[in-house]
C-alpha positions as CSV (number, residue, x, y, z in Angstrom):
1,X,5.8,-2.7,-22.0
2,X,2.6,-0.9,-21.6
3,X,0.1,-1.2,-18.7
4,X,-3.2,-2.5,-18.8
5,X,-5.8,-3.6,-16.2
6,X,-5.4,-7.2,-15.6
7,X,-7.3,-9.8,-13.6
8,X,-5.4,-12.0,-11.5
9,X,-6.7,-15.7,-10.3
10,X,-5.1,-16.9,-7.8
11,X,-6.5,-21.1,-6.3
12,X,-7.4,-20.3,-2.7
13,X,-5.7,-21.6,0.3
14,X,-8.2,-23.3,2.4
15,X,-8.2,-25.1,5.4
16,X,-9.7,-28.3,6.6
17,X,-12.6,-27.1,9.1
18,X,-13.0,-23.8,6.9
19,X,-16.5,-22.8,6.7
20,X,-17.4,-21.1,3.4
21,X,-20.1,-19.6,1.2
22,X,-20.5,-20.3,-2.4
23,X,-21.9,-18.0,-4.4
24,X,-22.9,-17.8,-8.1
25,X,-22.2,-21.5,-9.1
26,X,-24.0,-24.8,-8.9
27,X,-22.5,-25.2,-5.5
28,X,-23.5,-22.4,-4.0
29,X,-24.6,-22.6,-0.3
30,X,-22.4,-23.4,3.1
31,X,-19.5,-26.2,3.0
32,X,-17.2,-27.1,5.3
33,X,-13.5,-27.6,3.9
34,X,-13.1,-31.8,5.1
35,X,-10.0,-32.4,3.4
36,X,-7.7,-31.1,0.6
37,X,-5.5,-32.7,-1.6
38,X,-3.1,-31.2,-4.5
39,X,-5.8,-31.4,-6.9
40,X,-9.2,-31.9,-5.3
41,X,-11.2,-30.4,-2.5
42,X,-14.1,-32.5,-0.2
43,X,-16.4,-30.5,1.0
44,X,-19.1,-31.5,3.7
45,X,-22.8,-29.7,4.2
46,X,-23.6,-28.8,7.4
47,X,-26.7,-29.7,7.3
48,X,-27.0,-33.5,6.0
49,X,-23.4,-33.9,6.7
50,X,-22.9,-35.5,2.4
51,X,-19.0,-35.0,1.5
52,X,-18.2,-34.2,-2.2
53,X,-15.0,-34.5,-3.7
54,X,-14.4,-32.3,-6.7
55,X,-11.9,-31.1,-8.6
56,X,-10.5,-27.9,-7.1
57,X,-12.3,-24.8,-8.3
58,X,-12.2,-21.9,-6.1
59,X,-10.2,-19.0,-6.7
60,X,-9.7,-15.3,-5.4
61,X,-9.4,-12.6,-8.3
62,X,-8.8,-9.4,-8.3
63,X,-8.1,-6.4,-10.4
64,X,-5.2,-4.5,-10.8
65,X,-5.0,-0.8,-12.4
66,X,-1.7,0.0,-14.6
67,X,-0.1,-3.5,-14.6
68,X,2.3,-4.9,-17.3
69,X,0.6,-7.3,-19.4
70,X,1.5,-10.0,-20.9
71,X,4.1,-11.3,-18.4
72,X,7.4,-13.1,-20.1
């Protein structure tokens, strides 16, 4: 198997009560994490205090040098 560098996504573990920053996206800005389910995510501004329930959609990446790719 040869080694390439590979990209891993990972979905994020939050926490209800997190505070976060989204950055890059359409819902960029603060949130706080108001519940979680399996699938979806509600998150709450801070400052007018909306919830929105979406789909969940955050992940941490990172890069890996000299990793065997594909995986079986």
């Amino acid at each position: 198997m040869s080694k390439h560098k590979v990209t891993i996504f990972k979905s994020y573990p939050f926490h209800v009560g997190q505070k976060i920053r989204i950055e890059g996206s359409k819902r960029k800005g603060d949130w706080e994490v108001a519940d979680i389910t399996e699938s979806k995510i509600t998150l709450r501004c801070p400052i007018t205090r909306k919830e929105y329930t979406w789909d969940r959609f955050c992940y941490f990446a990172e890069e890996k040098d000299d990793t065997p790719w594909p995986v079986e």
